[in-house]
NUMARMAR-765411 format. One line per 2 residues: for each residue x, y negated, z of N, C-alpha, C. Coordinates in steps of 0.05 Angstrom, whole numbers, plus 32768, in hexadecimal, padded with zeros to 4 digits. Each point is the difference from the previous one (the first is absolute). Example, Ala and Ser with C-alpha at 12.3 -4.5 7.8 and 13.67 -1.06 7.14 Angstrom:
2
8108:8072:809C:7FEE:7FE8:8000:8012:7FE8:8000  7FF9:7FEB:7FF2:8010:7FE8:8001:7FF1:7FEA:800E
REM end
This chain:
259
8D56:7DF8:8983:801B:8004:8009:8001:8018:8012  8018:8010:8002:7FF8:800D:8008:8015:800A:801A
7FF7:8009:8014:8018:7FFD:8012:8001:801D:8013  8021:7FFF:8001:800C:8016:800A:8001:8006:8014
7FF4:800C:8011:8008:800B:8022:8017:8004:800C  800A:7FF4:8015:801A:800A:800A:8003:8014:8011
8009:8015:8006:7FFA:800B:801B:8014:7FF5:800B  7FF0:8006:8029:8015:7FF9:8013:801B:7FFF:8000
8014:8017:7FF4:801A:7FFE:7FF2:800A:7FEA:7FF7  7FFA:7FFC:7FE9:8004:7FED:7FEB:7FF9:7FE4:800C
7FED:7FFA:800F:7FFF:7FE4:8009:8013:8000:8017  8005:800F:800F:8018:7FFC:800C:8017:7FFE:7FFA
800D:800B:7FE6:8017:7FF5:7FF5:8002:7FE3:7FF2  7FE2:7FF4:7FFA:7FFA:7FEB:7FFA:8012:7FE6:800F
8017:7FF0:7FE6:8009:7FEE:800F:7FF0:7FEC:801A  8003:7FF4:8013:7FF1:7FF5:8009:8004:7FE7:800A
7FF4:7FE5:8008:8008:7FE3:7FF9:800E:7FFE:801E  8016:7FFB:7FF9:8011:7FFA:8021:7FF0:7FEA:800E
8002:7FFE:801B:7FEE:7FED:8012:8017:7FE7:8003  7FF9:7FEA:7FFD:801A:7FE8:8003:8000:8004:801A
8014:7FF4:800F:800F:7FF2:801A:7FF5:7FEF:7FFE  8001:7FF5:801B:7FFE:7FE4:8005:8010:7FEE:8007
800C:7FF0:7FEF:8019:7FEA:7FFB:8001:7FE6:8006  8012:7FF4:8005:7FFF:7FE2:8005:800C:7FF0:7FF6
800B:7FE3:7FF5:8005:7FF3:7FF2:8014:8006:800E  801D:7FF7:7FF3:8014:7FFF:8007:8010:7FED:800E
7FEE:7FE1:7FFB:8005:7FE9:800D:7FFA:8008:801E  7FE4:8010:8006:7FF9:7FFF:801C:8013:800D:8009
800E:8028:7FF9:800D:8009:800E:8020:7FEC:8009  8002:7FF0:7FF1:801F:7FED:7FFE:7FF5:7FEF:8016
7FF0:7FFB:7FFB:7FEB:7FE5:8017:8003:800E:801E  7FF3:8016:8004:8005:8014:801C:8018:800A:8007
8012:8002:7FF4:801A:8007:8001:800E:7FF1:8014  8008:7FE4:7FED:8001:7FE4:8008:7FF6:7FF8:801D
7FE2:8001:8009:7FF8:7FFA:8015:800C:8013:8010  8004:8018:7FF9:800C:8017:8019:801B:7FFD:8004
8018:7FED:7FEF:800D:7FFC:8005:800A:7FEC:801A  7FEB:7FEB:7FF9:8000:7FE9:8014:7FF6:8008:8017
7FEC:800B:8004:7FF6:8011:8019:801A:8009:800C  800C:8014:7FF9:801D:800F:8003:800F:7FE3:8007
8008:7FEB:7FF5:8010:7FE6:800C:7FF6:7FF1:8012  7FE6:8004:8009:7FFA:7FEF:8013:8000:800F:8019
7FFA:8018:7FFC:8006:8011:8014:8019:8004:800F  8017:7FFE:7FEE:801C:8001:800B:8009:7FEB:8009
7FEE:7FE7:7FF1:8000:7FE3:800E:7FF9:7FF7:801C  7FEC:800C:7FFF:7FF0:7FF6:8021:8015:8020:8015
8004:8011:7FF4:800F:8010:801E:8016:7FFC:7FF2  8012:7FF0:7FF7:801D:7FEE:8008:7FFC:7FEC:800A
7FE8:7FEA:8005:7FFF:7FEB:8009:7FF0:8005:8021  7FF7:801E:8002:7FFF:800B:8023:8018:8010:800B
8013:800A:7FEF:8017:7FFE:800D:8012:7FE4:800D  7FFD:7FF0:7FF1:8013:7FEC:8009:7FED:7FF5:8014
7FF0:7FFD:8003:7FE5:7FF5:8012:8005:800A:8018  8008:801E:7FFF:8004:8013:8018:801D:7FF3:8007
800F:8000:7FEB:801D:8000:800F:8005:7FDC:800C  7FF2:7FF0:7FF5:8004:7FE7:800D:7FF1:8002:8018
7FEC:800B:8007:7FF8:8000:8016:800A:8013:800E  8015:8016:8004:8011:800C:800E:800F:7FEE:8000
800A:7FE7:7FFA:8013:7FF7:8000:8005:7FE7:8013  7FDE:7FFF:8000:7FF9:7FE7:8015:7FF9:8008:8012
8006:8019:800A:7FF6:8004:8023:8017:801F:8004  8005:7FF4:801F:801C:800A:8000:7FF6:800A:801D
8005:8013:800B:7FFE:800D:8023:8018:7FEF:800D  7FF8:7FF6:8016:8017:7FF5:8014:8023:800B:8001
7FF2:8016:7FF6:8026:800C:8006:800B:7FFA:7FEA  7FED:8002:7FE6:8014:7FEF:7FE5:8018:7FF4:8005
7FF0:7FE4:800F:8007:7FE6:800B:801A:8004:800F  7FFC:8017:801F:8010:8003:800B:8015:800C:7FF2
8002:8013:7FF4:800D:8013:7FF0:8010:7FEB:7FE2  7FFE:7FF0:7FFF:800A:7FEA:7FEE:8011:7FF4:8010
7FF3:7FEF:801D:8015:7FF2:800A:8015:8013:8006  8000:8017:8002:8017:8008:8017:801D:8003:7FE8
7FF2:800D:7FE1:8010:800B:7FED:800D:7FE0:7FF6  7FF4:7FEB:8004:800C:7FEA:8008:8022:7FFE:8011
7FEC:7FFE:8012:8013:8004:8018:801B:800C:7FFF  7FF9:801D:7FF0:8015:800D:8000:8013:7FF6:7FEF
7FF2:7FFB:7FE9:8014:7FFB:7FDE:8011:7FE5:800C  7FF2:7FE9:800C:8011:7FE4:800D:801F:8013:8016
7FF3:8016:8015:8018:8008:8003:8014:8004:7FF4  7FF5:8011:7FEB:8016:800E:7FED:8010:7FEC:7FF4
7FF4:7FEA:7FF2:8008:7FF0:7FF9:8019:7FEE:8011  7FFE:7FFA:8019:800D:7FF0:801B:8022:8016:7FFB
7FF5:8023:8004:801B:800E:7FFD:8009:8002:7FEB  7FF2:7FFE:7FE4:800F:8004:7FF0:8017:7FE8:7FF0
7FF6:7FE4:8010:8012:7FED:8000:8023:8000:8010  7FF6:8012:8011:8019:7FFD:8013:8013:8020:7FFF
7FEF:8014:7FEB:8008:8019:8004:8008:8008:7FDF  8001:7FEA:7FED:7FF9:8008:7FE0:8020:8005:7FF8
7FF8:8018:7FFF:801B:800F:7FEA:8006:7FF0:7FEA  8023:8000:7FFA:8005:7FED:7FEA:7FF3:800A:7FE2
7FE9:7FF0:7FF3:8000:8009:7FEB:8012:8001:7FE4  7FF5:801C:7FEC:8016:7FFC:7FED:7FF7:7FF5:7FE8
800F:7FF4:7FF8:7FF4:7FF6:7FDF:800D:8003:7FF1  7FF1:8011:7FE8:800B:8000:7FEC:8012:7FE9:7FEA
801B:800F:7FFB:8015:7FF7:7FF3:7FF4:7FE2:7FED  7FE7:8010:7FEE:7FF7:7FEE:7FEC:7FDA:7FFF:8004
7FF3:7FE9:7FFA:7FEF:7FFE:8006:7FEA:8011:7FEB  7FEE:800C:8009:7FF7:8019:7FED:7FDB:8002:800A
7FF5:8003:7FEF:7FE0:8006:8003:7FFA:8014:8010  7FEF:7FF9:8010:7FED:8012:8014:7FE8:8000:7FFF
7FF8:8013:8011:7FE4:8006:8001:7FF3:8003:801B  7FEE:7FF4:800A:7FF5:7FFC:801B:7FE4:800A:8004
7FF8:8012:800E:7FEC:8007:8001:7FEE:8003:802E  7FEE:7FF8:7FF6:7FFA:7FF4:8021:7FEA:801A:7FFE
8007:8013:8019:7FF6:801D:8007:7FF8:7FFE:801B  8000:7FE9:800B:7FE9:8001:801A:8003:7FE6:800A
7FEC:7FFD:8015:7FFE:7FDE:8006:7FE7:7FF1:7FFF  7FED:8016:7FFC:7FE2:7FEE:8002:7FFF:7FDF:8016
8001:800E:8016:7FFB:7FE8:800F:8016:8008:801C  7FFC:7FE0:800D:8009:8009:8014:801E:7FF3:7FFD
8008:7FEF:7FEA:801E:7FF7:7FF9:8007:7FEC:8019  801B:7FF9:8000:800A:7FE8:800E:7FFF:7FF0:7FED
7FF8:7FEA:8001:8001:7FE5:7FF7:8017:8004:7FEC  8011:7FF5:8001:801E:800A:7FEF:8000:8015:7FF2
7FEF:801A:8008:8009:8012:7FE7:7FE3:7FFF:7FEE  7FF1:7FF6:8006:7FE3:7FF8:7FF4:8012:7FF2:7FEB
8005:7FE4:8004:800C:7FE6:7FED:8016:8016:7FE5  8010:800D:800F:800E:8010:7FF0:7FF0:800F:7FE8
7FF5:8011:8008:7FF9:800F:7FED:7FE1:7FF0:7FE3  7FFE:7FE9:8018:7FEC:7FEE:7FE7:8010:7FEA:7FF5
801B:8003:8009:8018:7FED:7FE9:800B:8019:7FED  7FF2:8018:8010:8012:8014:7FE2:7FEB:800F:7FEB
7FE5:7FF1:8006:7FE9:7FFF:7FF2:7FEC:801F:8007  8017:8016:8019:7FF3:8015:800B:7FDF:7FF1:8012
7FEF:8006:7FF6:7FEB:7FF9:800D:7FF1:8014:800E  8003:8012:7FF4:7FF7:8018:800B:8008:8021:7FFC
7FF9:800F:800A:800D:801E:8002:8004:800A:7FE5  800F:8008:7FF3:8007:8013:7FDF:7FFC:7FE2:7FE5
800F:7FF4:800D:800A:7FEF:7FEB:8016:7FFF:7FFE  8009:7FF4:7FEC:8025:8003:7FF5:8009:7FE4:7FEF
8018:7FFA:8006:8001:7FE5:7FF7:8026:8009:7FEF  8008:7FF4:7FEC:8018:7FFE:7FF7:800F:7FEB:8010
801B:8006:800B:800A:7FE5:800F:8025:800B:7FF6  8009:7FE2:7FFF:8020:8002:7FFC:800B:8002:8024
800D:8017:7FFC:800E:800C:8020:8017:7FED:8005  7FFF:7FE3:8008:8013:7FFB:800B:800B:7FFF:8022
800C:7FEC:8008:8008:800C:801F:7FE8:7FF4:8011  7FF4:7FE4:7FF1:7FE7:7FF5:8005:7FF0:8014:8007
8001:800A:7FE8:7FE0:8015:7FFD:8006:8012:8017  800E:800E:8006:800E:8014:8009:7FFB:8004:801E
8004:7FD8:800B:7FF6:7FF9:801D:7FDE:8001:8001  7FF8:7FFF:7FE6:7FE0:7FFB:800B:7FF1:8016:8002
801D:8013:7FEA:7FEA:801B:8001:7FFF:8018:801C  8023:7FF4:800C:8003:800D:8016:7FEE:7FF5:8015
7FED:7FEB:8001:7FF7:7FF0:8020:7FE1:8017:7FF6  7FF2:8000:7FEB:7FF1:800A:7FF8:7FF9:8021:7FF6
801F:800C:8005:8005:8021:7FFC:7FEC:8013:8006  7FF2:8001:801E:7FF1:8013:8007:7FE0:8000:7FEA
8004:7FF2:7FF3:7FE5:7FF8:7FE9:7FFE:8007:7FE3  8017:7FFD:8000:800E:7FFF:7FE5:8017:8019:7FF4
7FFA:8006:7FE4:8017:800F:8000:8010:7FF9:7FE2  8018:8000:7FF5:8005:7FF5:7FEB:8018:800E:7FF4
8011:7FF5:7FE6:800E:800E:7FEE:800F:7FF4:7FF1  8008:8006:7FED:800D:7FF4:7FEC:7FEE:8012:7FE7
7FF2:7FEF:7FEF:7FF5:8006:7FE5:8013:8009:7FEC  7FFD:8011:7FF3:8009:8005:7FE8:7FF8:7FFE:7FEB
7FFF:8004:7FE7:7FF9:7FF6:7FE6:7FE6:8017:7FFF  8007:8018:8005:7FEB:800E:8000:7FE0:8000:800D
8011:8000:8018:7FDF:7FEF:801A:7FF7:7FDC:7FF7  800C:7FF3:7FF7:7FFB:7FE1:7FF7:7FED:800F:7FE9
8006:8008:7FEB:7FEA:800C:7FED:7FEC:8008:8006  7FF8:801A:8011:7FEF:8005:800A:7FF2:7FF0:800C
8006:7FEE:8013:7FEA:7FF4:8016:7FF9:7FE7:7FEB  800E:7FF6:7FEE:7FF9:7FF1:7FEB:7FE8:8003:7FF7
8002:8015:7FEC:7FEE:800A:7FF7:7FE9:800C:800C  8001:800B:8011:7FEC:8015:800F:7FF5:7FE6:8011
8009:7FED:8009:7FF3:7FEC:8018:8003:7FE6:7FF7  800B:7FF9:7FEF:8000:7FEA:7FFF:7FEE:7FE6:7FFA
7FF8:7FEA:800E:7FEC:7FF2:7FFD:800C:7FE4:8004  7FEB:7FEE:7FFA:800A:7FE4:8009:7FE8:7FEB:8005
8004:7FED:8008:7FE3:7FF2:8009:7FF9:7FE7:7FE9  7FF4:8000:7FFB:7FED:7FEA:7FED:7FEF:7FF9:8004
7FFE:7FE5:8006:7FE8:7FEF:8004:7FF2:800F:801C  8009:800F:8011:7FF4:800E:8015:7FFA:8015:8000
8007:800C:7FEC:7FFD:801A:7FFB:8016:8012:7FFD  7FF7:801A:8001:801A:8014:7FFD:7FFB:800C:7FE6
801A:7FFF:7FE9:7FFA:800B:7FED:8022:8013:7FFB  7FF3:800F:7FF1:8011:8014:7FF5:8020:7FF2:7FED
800D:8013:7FFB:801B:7FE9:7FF9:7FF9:8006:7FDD  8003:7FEF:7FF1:7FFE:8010:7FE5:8014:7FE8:7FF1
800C:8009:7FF0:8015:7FEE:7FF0:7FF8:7FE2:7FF2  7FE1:7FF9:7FFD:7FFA:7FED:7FF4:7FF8:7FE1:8017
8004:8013:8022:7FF7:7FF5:8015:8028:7FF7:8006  800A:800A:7FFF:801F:8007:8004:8008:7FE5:7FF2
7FF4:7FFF:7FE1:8009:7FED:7FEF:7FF9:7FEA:800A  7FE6:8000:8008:7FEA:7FE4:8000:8011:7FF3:8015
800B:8015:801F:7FFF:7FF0:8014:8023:7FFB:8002  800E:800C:7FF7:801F:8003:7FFB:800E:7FFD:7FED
7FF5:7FF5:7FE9:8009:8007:7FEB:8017:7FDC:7FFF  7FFE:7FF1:7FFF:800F:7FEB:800F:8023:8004:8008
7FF7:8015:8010:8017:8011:800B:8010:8013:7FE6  7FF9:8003:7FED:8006:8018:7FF1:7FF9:8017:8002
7FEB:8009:800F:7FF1:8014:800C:7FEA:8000:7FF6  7FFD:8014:7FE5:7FE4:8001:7FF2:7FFA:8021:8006
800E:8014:8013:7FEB:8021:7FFD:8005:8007:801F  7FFA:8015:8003:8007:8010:801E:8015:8005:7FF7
8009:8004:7FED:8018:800D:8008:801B:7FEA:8008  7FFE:7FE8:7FF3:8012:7FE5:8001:7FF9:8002:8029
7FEA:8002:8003:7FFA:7FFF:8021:8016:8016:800E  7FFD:8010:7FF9:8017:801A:8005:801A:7FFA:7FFF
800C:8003:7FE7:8015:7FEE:8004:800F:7FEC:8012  7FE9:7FE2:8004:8006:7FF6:8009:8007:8000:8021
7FE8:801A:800A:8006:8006:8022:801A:8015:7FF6  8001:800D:7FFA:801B:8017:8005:8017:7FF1:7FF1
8000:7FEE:7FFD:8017:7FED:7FF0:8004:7FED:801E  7FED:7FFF:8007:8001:7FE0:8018:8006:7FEB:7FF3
7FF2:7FF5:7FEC:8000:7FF0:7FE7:7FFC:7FE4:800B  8008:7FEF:7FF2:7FF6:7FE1:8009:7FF0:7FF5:800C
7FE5:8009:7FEF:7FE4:7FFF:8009:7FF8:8015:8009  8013:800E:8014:7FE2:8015:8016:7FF6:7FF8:8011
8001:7FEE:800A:7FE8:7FE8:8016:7FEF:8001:7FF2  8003:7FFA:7FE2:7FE5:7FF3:7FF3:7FED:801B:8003
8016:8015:7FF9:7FED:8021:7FF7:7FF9:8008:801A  800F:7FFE:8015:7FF5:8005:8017:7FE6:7FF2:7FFD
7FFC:7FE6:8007:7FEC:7FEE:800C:7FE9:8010:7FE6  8009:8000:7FEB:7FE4:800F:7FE4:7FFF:8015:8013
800A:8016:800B:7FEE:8013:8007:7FFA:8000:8015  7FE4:8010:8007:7FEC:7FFB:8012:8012:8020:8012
7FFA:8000:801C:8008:8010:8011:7FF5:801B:7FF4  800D:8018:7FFF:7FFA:8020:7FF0:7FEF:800B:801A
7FEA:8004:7FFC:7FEC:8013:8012:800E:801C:7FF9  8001:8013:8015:800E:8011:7FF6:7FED:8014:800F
7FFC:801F:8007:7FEF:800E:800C:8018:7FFE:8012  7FEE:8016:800F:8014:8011:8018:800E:8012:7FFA
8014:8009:8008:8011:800F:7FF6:7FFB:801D:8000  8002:8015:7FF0:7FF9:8018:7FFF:800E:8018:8010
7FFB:8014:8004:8017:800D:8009:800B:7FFF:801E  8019:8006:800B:800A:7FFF:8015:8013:7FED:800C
800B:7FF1:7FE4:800D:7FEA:8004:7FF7:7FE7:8018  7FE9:7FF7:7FFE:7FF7:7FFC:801E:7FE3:7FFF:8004
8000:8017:8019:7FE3:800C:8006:7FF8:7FEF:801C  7FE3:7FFD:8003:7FF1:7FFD:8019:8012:800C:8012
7FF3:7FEA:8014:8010:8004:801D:8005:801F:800D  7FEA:8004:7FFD:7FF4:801C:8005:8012:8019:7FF7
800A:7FFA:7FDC:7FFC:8012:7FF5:8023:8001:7FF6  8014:7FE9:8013:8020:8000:7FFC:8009:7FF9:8018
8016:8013:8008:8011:8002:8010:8014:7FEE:8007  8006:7FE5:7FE9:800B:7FED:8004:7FF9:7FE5:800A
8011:7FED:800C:7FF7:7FF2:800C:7FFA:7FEA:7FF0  7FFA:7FE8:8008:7FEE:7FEA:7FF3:8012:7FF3:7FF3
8020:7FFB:800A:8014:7FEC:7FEB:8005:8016:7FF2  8003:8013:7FFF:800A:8018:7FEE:7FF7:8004:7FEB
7FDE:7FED:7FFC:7FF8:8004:7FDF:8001:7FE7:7FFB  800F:7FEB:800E:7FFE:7FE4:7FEB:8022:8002:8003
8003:7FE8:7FF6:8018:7FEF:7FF3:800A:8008:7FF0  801C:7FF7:7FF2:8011:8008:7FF0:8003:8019:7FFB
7FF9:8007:7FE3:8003:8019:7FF5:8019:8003:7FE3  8000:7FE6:7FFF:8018:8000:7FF1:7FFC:800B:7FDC
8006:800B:7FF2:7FF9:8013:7FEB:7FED:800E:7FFB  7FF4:800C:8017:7FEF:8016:8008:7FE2:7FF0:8005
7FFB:7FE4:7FFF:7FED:7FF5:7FF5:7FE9:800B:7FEB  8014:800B:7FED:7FEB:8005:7FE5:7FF6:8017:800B
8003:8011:800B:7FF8:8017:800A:7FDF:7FFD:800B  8000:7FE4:8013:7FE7:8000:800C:7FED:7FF6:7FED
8016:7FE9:7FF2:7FE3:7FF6:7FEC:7FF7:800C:7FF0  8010:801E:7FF3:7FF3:800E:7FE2:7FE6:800B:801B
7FFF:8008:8018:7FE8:800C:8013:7FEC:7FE2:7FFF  8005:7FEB:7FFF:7FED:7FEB:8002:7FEE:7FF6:7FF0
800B:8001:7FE8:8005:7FEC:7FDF:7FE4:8011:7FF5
REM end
């Protein structure tokens, strides 16, 4: 046999055997994936469960002046309360009874007794929540003893939609869940109320059953309000009743800033 010489040239143009990679089953890379996922959830698990760790324990130790600084805002709100019995402008009430909107914009601590009871009979429990209520002359006295806290409106069809939708929740079995038409049905449907929207209706109608739709929804967490409409102490020129009470129409204004 007889054989041919290459020169250097020619064996260099010589195809040549590619070197493999080094590869891995595809189960393992899905397998490592997977575990880096959970890594990633337990991680966001354990520092959300040292935030709240931190904030209950800010919550259980308070500097002496807290204390002091509670009784006095006490003190004061019971005054207010004593003049505004003997000094209360006649309130007005509307011709026909019509949907509102209540929203509690300060008041951590520090309440009188009486305006405490108030605002946890109007389910306000705490700062940037919002509750639907029918404005009668009732309502009207409770919202005036409670004013400097509170600020409120008359709903329209437009803002009832929105905070509907955008916030709306209700409690089940102890929990807070989202509103969705099959939850609407399950827990209202009795009533003739099978979607959000029969819910709608029914508050901007002031329908038969809006106790019932009231009591179905859970209080609207709302943020803080955006903008200039009402700023830190610091950072507005107006005084403290000047950003609560009666706003009348001009309600929806704050909540499209909240919602």
């Amino acid at each position: 046999m007889d054989y041919v010489e290459m020169s250097a040239e020619e064996s260099s143009l010589a195809p040549k055997a590619r070197a493999r990679l080094p590869t891995l089953p595809v189960k393992l890379l899905k397998r490592r994936k997977q575990v880096n996922k959970d890594v990633i959830k337990q991680q966001r698990k354990r520092s959300t469960e040292i935030r709240k760790r931190a904030q209950k324990q800010k919550q259980l130790f308070h500097r002496p002046a807290f204390f002091i600084s509670r009784a006095r805002r006490s003190a004061r709100d019971e005054s207010r309360l004593l003049r505004s019995t003997k000094k209360r402008p006649p309130i007005e009430v509307p011709n026909r009874e019509r949907l509102g909107i209540v929203i509690r914009i300060f008041g951590d601590s520090g309440l009188a007794p009486e305006s405490y009871q108030i605002l946890s009979l109007l389910r306000l429990h705490s700062k940037n929540q919002a509750v639907f209520v029918p404005i009668s002359q009732a309502m009207l006295e409770l919202l005036a003893t409670v004013k400097p806290y509170v600020v409120w409106g008359y709903a329209d069809l437009a803002t009832t939609r929105n905070l509907i939708f955008k916030r709306g929740k209700t409690r089940v079995g102890g929990k807070t869940k989202s509103l969705t038409n099959a939850l609407v049905e399950e827990k209202l449907g009795q009533f003739g109320l099978i979607c959000i929207e029969d819910i709608i209706h029914e508050l901007t109608s002031l329908g038969p059953h809006l106790r019932d739709v009231l009591g179905f929804l859970a209080p609207f967490q709302v943020r803080p309000p955006t903008g200039d409409w009402i700023g830190t102490v610091k950072k507005t020129h107006h005084s403290f009743n000047q950003r609560s009470g009666n706003r009348s129409e001009f309600i929806s204004q704050l909540v499209n800033k909240m919602v």
